[in-house]
C-alpha positions in Angstrom: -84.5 25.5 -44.4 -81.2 27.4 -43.4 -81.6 31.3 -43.4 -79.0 33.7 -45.0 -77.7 34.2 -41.6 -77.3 31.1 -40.6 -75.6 30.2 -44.0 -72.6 32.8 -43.4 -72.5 31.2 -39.7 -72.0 28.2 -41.3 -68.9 29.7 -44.0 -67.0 31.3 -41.2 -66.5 29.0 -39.1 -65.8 26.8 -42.2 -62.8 29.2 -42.9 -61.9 29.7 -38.9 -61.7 25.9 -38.7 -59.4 25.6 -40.8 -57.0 28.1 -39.4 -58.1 26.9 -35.8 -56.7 23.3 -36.8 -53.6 24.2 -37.9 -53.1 26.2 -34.8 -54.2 23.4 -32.9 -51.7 21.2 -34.2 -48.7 23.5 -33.3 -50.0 24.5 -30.0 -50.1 21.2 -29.0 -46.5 20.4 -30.6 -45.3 23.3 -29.2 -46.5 22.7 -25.6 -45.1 19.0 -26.1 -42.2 19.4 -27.4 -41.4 22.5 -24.9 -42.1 20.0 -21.7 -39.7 17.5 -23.4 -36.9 20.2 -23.9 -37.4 21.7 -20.3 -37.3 17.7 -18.8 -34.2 17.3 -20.5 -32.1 19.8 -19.2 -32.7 18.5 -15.8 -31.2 15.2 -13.9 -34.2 13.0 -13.0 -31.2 11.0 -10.6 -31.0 14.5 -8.4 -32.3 13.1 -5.2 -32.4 17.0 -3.0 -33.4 20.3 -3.7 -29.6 21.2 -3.8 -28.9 18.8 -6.4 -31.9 20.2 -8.6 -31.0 23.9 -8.1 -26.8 23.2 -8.9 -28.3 21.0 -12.1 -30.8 24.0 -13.4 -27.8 26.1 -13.0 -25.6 24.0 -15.6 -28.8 24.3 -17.9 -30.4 27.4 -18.4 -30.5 27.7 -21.8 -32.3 24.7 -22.8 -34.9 25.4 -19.9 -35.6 28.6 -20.8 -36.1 27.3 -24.5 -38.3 24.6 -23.1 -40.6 27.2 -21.5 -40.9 30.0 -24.4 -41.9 26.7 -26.5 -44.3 25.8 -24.1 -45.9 29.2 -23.9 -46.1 30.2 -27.3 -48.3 26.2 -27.5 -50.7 27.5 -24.6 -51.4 31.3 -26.6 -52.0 29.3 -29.5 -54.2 26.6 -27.9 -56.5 29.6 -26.6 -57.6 30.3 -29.8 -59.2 26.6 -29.9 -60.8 27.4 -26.9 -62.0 30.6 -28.3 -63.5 29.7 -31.6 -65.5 26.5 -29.7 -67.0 29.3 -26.9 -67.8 32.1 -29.9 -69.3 29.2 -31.9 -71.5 28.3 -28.9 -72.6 31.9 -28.2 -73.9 32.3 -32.1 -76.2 29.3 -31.6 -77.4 30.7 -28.4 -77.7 34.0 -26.0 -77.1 32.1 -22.7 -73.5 32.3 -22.7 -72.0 34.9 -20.9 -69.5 37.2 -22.9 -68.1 38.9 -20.1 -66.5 35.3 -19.5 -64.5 35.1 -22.9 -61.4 37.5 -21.5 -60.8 34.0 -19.0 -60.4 32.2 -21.9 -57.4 34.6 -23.2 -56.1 35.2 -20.1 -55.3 32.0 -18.5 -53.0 30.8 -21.2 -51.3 34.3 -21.5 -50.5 34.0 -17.7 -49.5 30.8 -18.1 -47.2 32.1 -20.6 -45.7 34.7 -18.5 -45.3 32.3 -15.3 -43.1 29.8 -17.1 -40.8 32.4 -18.3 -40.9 34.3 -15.4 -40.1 30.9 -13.7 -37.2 29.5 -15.5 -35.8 33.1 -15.0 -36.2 32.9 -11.2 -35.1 29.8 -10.8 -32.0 30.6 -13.0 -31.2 33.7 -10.9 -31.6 31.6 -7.6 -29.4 28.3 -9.0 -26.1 31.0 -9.7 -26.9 32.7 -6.7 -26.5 29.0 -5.1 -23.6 27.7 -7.0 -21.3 31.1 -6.4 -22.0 31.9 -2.9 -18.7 29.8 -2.3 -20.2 27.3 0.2 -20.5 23.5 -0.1 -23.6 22.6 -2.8 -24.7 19.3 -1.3 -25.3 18.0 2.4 -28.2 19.1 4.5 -27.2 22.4 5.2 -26.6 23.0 0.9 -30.2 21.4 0.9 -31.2 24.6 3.8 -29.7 26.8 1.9 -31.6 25.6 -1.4 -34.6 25.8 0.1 -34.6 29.1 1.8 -33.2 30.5 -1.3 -36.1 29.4 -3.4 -39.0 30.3 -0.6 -37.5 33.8 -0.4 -37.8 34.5 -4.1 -40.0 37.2 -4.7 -39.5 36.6 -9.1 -40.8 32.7 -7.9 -43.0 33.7 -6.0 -44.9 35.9 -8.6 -44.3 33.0 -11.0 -46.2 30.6 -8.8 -49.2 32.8 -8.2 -49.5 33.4 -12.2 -49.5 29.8 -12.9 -52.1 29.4 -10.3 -54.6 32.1 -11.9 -53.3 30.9 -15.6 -54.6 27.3 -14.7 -57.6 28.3 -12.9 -59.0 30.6 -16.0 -58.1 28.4 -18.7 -59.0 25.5 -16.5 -62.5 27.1 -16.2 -62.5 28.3 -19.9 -62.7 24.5 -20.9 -65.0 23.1 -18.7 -67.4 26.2 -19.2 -67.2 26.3 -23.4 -67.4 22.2 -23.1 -70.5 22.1 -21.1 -72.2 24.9 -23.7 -70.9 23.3 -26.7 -72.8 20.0 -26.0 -76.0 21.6 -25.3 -76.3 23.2 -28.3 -75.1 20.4 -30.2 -71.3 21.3 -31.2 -69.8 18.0 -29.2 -71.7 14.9 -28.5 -72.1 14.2 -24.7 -69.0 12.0 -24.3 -66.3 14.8 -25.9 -68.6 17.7 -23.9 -68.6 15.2 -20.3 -64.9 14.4 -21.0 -64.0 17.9 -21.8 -64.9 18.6 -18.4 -63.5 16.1 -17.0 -60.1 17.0 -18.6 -60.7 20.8 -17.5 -61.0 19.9 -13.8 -58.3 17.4 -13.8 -56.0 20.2 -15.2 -56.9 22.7 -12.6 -56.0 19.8 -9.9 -52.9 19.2 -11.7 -50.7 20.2 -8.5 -52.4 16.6 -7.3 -53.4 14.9 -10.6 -49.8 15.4 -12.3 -50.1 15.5 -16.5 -53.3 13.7 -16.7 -55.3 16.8 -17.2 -52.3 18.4 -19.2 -52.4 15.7 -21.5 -56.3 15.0 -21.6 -56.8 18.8 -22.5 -54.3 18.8 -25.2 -56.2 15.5 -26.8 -59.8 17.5 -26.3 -58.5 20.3 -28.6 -57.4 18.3 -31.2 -60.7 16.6 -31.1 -62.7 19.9 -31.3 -60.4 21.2 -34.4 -61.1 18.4 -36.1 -64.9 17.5 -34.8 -65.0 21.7 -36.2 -63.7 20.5 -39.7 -65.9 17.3 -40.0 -63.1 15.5 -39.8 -63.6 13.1 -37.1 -65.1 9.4 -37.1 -69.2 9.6 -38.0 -68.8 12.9 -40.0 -69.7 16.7 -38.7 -72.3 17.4 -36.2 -75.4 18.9 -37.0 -75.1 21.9 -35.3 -72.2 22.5 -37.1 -73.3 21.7 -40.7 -76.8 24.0 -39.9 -75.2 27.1 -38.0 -78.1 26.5 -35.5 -78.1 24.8 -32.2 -78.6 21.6 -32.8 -79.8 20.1 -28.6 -79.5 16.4 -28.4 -82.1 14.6 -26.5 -83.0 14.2 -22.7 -82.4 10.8 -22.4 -84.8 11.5 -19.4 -87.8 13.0 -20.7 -90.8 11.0 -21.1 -91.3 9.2 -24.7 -93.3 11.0 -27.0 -97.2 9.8 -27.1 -98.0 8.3 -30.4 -100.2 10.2 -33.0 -103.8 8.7 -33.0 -104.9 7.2 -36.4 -107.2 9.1 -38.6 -110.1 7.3 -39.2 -111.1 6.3 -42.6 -113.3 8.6 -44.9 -116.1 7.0 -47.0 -114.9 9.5 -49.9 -112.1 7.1 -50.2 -113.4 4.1 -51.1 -115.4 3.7 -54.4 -118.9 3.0 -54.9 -121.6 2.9 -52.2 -122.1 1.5 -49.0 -125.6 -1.0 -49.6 -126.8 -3.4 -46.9 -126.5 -7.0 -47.6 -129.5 -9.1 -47.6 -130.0 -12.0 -46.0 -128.6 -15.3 -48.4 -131.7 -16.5 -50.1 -129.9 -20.3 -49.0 -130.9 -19.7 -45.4 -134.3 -18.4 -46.2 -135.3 -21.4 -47.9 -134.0 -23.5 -45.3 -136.3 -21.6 -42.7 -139.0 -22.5 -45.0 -138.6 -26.0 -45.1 -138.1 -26.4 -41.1 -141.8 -24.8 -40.7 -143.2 -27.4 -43.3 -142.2 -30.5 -41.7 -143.2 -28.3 -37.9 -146.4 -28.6 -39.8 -146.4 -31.8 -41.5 
């Protein structure tokens, strides 16, 4: 039977979830829609880095739109993130807490490097464009280049978004792998939630795939949180209690031995049965004829 505490476990995250969805929702519109708006105020036809700086140039204001969108989707998809590792760490102590600022963190610098990016990369396309020299040939694609590695604004932006995907990155796979011990996600969604989190931090090799996959994994938890995916909520979350599943490698359990019967059970008494008087007269006759 569920304790009192467990009951008001139960009605806050009730009321959490229900914030965390709709936060969930927008975050991942937000980032979306953001990547979209950044993509297209570029020229995918650009074939040099000249071409692509002289192009970013021409749109700076729907890039820099693009990225605030994007950043304000990330802040809010921390609190997804958030409320899944707090849930975990009221079911059980073994979570550390000194871990939860990651979880905050990495989105926030993601935040900042995309800004800080589209800025630097704004200041270094009209620095390129008004220097008065030719914007396309090798030496405009030189001067593009050396431009861009000499950026100290880039360069600050690049480290961020290496730390920002590296702490969220690790924030995910961390509250995944707690979250289905305790019983919050089922071993596929807590395996693939891992899975996501590690192809995100490779994205600089893996492209969107981990992007993408993340951004699927947290609607998935908002709505696994509200009971409102396939097969109904979770235990663990309907109990406010960790709810372990089973080692699919640990021995089955012995069965219980039967309890054997007790005379008190049955009615009556326990007699012995005589011999049937049929085969006692048939004994009888044998020794007659013996003796006959």
């Amino acid at each position: 039977m569920a304790s009192e505490v467990d009951n008001q476990v139960v009605e806050l995250e009730s009321r959490q979830a229900r914030v965390v969805l709709a936060t969930t929702i927008v975050g991942v519109i937000g980032a979306m829609a953001g990547l979209i708006i950044q993509s297209s105020g570029l020229d995918p036809n650009a074939s040099d880095d000249a071409e692509r700086l002289a192009d970013r140039a021409d749109h700076f204001g729907s890039i820099i739109t693009g990225s605030i969108m994007t950043s304000v989707g990330y802040v809010l998809l921390a609190f997804t993130v958030l409320f899944l590792f707090n849930a975990v760490a009221r079911r059980t102590d073994r979570v550390r807490d000194a871990l939860k600022p990651l979880i905050v963190l990495g989105p926030v610098l993601l935040a900042i490097s995309g800004v800080v990016t589209s800025i630097g990369y704004d200041s270094v396309a009209q620095d390129f464009v008004n220097a008065g020299l030719p914007i396309s040939g090798e030496d405009a694609v030189d001067r593009a280049q050396d431009l861009v590695g000499d950026s100290t604004v880039l360069q600050v932006g690049a480290f961020t978004a290496l730390a920002g995907i590296a702490a969220f990155a690790f924030g995910i796979i961390y509250s995944s792998m707690w979250a289905m011990r305790v019983g919050l996600l089922t071993r596929f969604w807590g395996t693939l939630g891992m899975a996501f989190g590690a192809a995100f931090l490779l994205s600089q090799f893996l492209g969107p795939i981990g992007f993408l996959g993340v951004l699927f994994w947290m609607v998935h938890v908002a709505l696994i949180a509200n009971g409102r995916w396939m097969g109904g909520p979770l235990p663990a979350w309907e109990t406010g209690t960790a709810v372990p599943w089973p080692d699919p490698k640990a021995p089955a359990p012995e069965p219980e031995p039967e309890e054997s019967a007790n005379p008190e059970d049955f009615e009556g008494s326990a007699t012995e049965v005589s011999e049937r008087p049929g085969r006692r007269d048939n004994k009888r006759k044998r020794k007659r004829k013996q003796r006959g």
